[in-house]
N, C-alpha and C positions, 0 to 999 in steps of 0.2 A: 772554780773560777779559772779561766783559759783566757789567752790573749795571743792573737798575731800580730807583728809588728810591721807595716809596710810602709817605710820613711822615704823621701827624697828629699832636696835642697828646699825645694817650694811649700811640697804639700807631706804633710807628715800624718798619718792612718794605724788607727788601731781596729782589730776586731775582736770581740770580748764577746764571752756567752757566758751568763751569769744566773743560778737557780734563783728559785723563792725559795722561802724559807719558812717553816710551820712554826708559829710561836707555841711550845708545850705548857710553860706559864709565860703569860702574857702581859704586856706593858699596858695600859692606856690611861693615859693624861699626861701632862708635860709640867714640871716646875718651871722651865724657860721656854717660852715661844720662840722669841731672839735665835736660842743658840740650840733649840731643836734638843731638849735633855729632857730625859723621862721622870717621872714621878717615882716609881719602883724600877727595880731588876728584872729582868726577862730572859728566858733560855728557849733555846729554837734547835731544830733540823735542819738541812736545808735538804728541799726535794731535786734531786740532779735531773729530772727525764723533763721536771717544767720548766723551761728557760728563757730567759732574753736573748737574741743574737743582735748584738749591736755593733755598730762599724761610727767609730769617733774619727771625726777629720780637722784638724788644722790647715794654713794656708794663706796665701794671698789669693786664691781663688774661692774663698770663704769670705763671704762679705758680713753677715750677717749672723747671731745665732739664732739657732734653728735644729726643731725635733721634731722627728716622722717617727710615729708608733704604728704598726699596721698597713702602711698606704697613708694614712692619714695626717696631716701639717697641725700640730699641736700651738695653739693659741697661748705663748708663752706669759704673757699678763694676765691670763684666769689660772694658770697654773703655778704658783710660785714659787712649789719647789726646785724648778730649773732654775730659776732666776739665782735662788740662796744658793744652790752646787755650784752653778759658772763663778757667781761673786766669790764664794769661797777658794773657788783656787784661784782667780786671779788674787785674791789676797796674799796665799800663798806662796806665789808666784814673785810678789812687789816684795813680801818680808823678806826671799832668800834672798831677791838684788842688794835692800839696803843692806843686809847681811854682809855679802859678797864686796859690797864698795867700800863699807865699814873697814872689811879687812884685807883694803887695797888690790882684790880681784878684779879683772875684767870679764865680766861673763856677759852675754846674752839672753834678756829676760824677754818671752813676748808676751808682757800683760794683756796687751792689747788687741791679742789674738781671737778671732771671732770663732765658735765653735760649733760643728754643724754631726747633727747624731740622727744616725738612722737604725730604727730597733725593729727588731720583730721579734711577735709571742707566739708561744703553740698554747697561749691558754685566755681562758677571756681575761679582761682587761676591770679593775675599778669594780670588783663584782666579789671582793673579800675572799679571796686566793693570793694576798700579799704580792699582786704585780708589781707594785712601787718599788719593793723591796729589790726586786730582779731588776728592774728599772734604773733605780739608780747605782746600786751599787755597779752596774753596768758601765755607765757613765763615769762613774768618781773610778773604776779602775783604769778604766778607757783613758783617762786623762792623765792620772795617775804616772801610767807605763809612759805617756807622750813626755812629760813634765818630770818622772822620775822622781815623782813622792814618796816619802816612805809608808810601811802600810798603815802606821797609824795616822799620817795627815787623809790617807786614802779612806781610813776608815771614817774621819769627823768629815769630810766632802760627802759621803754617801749619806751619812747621818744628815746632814742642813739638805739633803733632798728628800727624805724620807726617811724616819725615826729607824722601824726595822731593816732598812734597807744596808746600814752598818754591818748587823747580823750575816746575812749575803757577802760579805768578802771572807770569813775564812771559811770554812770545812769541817765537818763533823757537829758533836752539839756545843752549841756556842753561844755562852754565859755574855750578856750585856749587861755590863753596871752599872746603873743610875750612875754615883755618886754623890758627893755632896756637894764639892768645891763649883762657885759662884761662877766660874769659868769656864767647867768641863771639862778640865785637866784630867781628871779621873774618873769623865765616863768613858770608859774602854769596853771595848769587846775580848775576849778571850777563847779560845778551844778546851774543852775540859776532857771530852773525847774527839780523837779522831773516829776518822767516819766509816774506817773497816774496825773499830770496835765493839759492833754488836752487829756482827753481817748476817745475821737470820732476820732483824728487824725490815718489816715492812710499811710499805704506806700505803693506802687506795686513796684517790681522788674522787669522790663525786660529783657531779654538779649536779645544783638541783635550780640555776636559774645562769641565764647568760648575762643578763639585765643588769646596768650600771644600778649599782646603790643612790636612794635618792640622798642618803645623808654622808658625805666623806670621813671616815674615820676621825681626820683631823678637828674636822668640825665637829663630829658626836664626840670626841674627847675634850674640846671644849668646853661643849656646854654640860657634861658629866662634870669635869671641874670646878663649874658652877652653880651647879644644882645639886650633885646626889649627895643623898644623905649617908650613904654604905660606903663611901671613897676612901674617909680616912680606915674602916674597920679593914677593906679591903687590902690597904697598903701594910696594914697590921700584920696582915695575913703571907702577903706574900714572902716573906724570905725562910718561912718557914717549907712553903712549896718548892722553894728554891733548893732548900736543903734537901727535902723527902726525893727530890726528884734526880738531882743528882745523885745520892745515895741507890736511888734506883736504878737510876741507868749503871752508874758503878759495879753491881748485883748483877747487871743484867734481868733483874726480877719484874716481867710484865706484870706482873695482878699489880703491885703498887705503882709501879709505872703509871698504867693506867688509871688506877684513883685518883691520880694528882693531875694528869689529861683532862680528864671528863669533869671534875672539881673542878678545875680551873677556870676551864671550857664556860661551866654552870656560870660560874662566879663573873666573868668578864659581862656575859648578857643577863645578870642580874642587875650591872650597875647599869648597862642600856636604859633598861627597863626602870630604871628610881631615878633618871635624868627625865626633865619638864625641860621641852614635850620629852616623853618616853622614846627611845629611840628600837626600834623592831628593826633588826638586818634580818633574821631567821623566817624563813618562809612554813608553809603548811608541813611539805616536802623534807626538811630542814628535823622536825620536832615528830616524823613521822620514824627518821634514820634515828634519832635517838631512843625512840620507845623500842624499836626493831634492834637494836646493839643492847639494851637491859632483857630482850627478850631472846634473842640467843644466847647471850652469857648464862640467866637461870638454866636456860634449856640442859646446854651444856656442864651446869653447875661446875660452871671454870670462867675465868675471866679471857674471851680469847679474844677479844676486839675491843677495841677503847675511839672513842670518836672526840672531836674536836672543833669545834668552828671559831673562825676568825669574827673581826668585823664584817659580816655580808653571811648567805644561807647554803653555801656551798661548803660541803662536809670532805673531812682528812679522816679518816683510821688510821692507826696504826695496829700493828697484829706480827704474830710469829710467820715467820714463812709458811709452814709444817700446817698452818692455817686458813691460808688465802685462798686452794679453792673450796672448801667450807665456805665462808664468808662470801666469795663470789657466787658460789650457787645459789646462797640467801639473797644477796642484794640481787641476782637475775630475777630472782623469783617474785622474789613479794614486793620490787620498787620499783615504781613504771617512773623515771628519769625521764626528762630532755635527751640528753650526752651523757650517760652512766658514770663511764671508765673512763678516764685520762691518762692517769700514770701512777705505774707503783715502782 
């Protein structure tokens, strides 16, 4: 996460370029809609080469808010995770005044400051490559740096715009806690490693469709929370992945690293799949890259590429350095892609 700061008297400008970030065990369903808090714990990557470049503006020459993604004027009332991030920090905002009057301060609050964001991606968009994530945390830091939050109010502003989007403000692999308390006082995020702690580890991006998802994440974790019948075994399951996985990356040990990827992976579009209707992100393409990753590992009778998909049909590996052109010769060879490569 990086920011440039360019203030004057009037108009006051941030520019913030912000990764996505790979869920390696993954969250999905919410115990609070409200206040944006997950069902389970989740631990993530973040990929640095896929970014938002965002420019956050304040101002009296800001009438209005307002978000451009791509060229594009984003319709804030069908989207309302923007709506939850601005409301949250102007709350923010109003609590430090009473604060500050309380304790006979005169400060300057501008709640009522209109905010106007302009983003660009080098990656598609809404198509299950965690845009949101880069998205907002984008914004919540954007604002952030303007307002001088600290990182954990930075961190619950990125969360009410996108659950994994919290994930996205720090660096290396980064533990998100559910918790328990009714408030989300103690859902935090944390660093467990920094992010030159396993500097041989790699990523490849695939993509195997540009194409918005017809179901939005938030939405198929909805009606997962109301349908499947696998949710609660699932939530069983996870803090044991949580442990195996940090213990792994601690090791440095890819073969279990991996198990607990491609598990996890498995397990997240098993619950897809047991929510009425049945929810399908993974495409032909999608389930073609996972028989092709079980079949160069036998090959090699070594585990040296572990695959991963999000909500949506476009694939992450992870893999050893010492490995990637192996694996890229394989993916040139036997997978005819759209857009292959992206970034490793």
């Amino acid at each position: 996460m990086s920011s440039n700061d360019g203030s004057s008297d009037r108009v006051r400008e941030v520019k913030v370029i912000a990764p996505i970030n790979i869920a390696l065990v993954k969250y999905w369903g919410k115990r609070n809609e409200d206040l944006m808090l997950p069902l389970n714990d989740s631990i993530s990557l973040s990929i640095n080469d896929m970014c938002a470049k965002t420019r956050v503006r304040i101002g009296a020459s800001v009438k209005k808010d307002s978000v451009s993604i791509n060229g594009s004027n984003v319709c804030l009332s069908k989207h309302p995770g923007f709506l939850r991030c601005f409301k949250e920090v102007r709350r923010l905002i109003r609590k430090r005044s009473i604060i500050s009057e309380t304790a006979g301060k005169s400060e300057k609050h501008d709640y009522f400051s209109k905010f106007e964001v302009v983003s660009e991606t080098n990656f598609p968009i809404e198509a299950g490559l965690a845009s949101s994530a880069a998205g907002f945390a984008a914004i919540a830091y954007g604002l952030g740096q303007i307002y001088q939050l600290n990182i954990s109010d930075i961190i619950r502003v990125a969360r009410m715009g996108s659950g994994s989007a919290c994930r996205s403000i720090l660096s290396g692999l980064v533990h998100w806690k559910a918790g328990t308390a009714e408030d989300g006082t103690d859902c935090i995020c944390e660093t467990v490693f920094p992010e030159d702690y396993w500097p041989t580890l790699r990523s490849l991006i695939l993509v195997t469709s540009h194409g918005t998802k017809k179901v939005s994440s938030s939405n198929g974790m909805q009606s997962t929370v109301k349908t499947s019948k696998l949710l609660q075994a699932r939530m069983d399951i996870v803090p044991e992945q949580i442990t195996k996985l940090r213990n792994a990356f601690r090791d440095r040990n890819f073969e279990q690293l991996a198990k607990v990827i491609m598990s996890d992976s498995g397990q997240l579009h098993a619950l897809c799949m047991d929510t009425m209707p049945s929810l399908r992100y993974l495409n032909d393409n999608s389930w073609y890259l996972m028989q092709l990753i079980h079949a160069l590992n036998r090959h090699c009778k070594d585990t040296k590429v572990a695959y991963t998909f999000d909500a949506g049909p476009n694939c992450c590996l992870f893999l050893e350095s010492v490995n990637v052109p192996l694996i890229l010769a394989a993916v040139n060879k036997y997978c005819k892609l759209p857009s292959d490569l992206i970034g490793m």
